[in-house]
C-alpha positions, 0 to 999 in steps of 0.5 A: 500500500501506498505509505501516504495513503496507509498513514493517512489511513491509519491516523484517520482510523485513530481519529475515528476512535477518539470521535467514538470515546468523546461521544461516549464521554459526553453522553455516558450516564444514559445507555440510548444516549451514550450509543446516539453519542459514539454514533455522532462522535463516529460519524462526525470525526470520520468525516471531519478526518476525511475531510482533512486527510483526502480533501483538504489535505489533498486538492485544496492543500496549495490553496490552504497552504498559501494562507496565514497560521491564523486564517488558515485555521479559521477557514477550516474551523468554519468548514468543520462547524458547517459539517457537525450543524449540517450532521447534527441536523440531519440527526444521523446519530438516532437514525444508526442507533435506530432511536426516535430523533430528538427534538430538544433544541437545548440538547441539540445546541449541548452537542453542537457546541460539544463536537465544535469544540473538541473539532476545533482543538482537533484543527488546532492540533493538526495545524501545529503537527503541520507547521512542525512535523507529526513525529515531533509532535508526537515526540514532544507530547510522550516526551522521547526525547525530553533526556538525549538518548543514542540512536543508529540513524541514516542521514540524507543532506539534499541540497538545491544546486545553483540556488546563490545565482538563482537568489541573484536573479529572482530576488529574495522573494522569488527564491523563497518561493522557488525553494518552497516550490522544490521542497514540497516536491521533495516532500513527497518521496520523504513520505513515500520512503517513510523518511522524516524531514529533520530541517531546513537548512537554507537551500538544504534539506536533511532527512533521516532514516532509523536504522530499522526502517531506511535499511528496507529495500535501500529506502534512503537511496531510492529516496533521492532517486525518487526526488529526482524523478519528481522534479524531472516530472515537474521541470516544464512547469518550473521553467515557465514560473521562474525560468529554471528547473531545479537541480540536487545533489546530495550525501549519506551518511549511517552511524550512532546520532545523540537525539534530544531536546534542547533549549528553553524559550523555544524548544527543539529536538536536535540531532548531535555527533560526527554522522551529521558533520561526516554526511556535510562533509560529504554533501560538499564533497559530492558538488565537485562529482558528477551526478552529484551523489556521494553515499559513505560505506557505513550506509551502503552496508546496512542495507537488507537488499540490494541497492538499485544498482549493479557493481563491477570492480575497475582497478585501483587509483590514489585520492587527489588529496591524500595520495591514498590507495582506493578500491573502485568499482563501477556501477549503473543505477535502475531506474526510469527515465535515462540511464545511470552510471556512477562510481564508488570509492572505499578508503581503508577498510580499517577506518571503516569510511568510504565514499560512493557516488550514484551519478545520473546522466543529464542532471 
């Protein structure tokens, strides 16, 4: 299953729950009206959560997403009163159940001003969850990381190419814009590869893997071939908006991360250790390669499967640097579109660090 589709499922059946318990809750003393409340709270929460996941969050999230903090939660406020008035004046609730309908106005007005509230802090949430990540909400609210703790971590940088003359030429405003466009597209495979979006950093993204769930079929990999692919589709449309198409490169890295809250009037989870500062490294390493891509053997040997390419030994050659002795080996990338070519470079094996590239004809 999709992984977009499968979270938006998951959450949404979680929502449809919690809509359940609330109505529950609020009608608990009486038998029938407890029923005709998880009836409503079923019916109500359900609709709202797909409303929000497929509609909102699906055709109209461009629109949305051009608005304010502010506005944009009022605007969906106002569309989740309309939806409980309208449910509630349909009495769907007592129709389930199979009760008489009430009549009582008061009862009526007790339950709308009930489900509009705990919709509206529901909206509210989802805007935060929105403006800082789920998994950092989340994260926050159990409290994780509230004392720093040590994980095994993939960590992607993707940085945009030539965005310092691309700032020169479209203004301050015209490269927000730019980079906001190219982000949201680079959005997508994060999700599709179960990745998670730790920043950004200027015209950088940095995403990240557990160990666990980036060494499944080479997902961090197929990651950055995917956001490729996903500007490549989106090239037309970038060249007419701002007379230029995106281009990425990239690095990752694998290795132990200190992951912990830090800071006191602003609260963030970071992430510490010499992984982060090896796949920088790596990440200017790989503007002076073609394809743009390097990838470090701690990553490249923690993957269950094989990557999406095919490798063949080429000889040994000396580092322009250090005069050292590497191994490489040649290597060609499956995927749609053109075809991949790349090279990979490992230092002594008994430093445990190497650096390869994936390379990919015509970006």
């Amino acid at each position: 299953m999709d992984a977009r589709l499968e979270g938006k499922l998951r959450l949404l059946a979680i929502v449809v729950a919690g809509g359940a318990i609330a109505g529950l809750v609020f009608n608990a003393p009486q038998w029938n009206a407890a029923l005709v409340g998880m009836a409503y709270g079923m019916l109500m929460s359900g609709t709202l959560g797909g409303m929000e996941l497929f509609v909102l969050g699906g055709p109209f999230r461009a629109w949305l997403s051009g608005l304010s903090f502010t506005v944009n939660l009022i605007t969906r406020s106002a569309i989740y009163v309309a939806i409980i008035a309208f449910l509630q004046w349909l009495q769907l609730g007592e129709f389930v159940v199979g009760i008489p309908a009430e009549t009582s106005v008061k009862t009526f007005w007790y339950g709308f001003a009930y489900s509009a509230i705990l919709s509206i802090l529901f909206n509210l949430v989802f805007s935060i969850t929105n403006l800082i990540g789920g998994r950092t909400f989340v994260n926050f609210i159990t409290g994780r990381y509230h004392a720093p703790v040590e994980e095994n971590r993939f960590v992607l940088f993707v940085d945009i190419a030539g965005s310092t003359g691309l700032a020169e030429r479209l203004g301050g405003i015209g490269i927000h814009r730019f980079l906001d466009r190219t982000f949201r597209l680079l959005t997508i495979p994060v999700v599709d590869y179960r990745g998670e979006v730790l920043n950004y950093v200027g015209d950088e993204v940095i995403v990240t893997w557990p160990e666990r769930v980036g060494a499944l079929d080479c997902r961090p990999l197929r990651c950055f071939l995917a956001m490729r692919d996903e500007l490549s589709r989106a090239a037309s449309q970038f060249d007419r908006e701002f007379g230029a198409v995106p281009r990425i490169r990239g690095s990752l890295h694998f290795g132990p991360v200190i992951v912990g809250e830090i800071g006191d009037v602003r609260r963030a989870i970071v992430f510490n250790g010499d992984v982060m500062n090896t796949a920088a490294r790596l990440e200017e390493l790989s503007r002076n390669v073609d394809g743009g891509f390097l990838a470090s053997r701690a990553a490249m040997e923690q993957f269950g499967s094989a990557p999406p390419v095919s490798r063949s030994r080429i000889g040994a050659a000396s580092d322009s640097r250090t005069g050292r002795r590497n191994r490489r080996g040649r290597y060609r990338c499956a995927g749609p579109g053109a075809a991949h070519t790349g090279l990979i470079t490992t230092r002594s094996p008994s430093r445990g660090f190497g650096i390869g590239q994936i390379c990919q004809s015509g970006l």
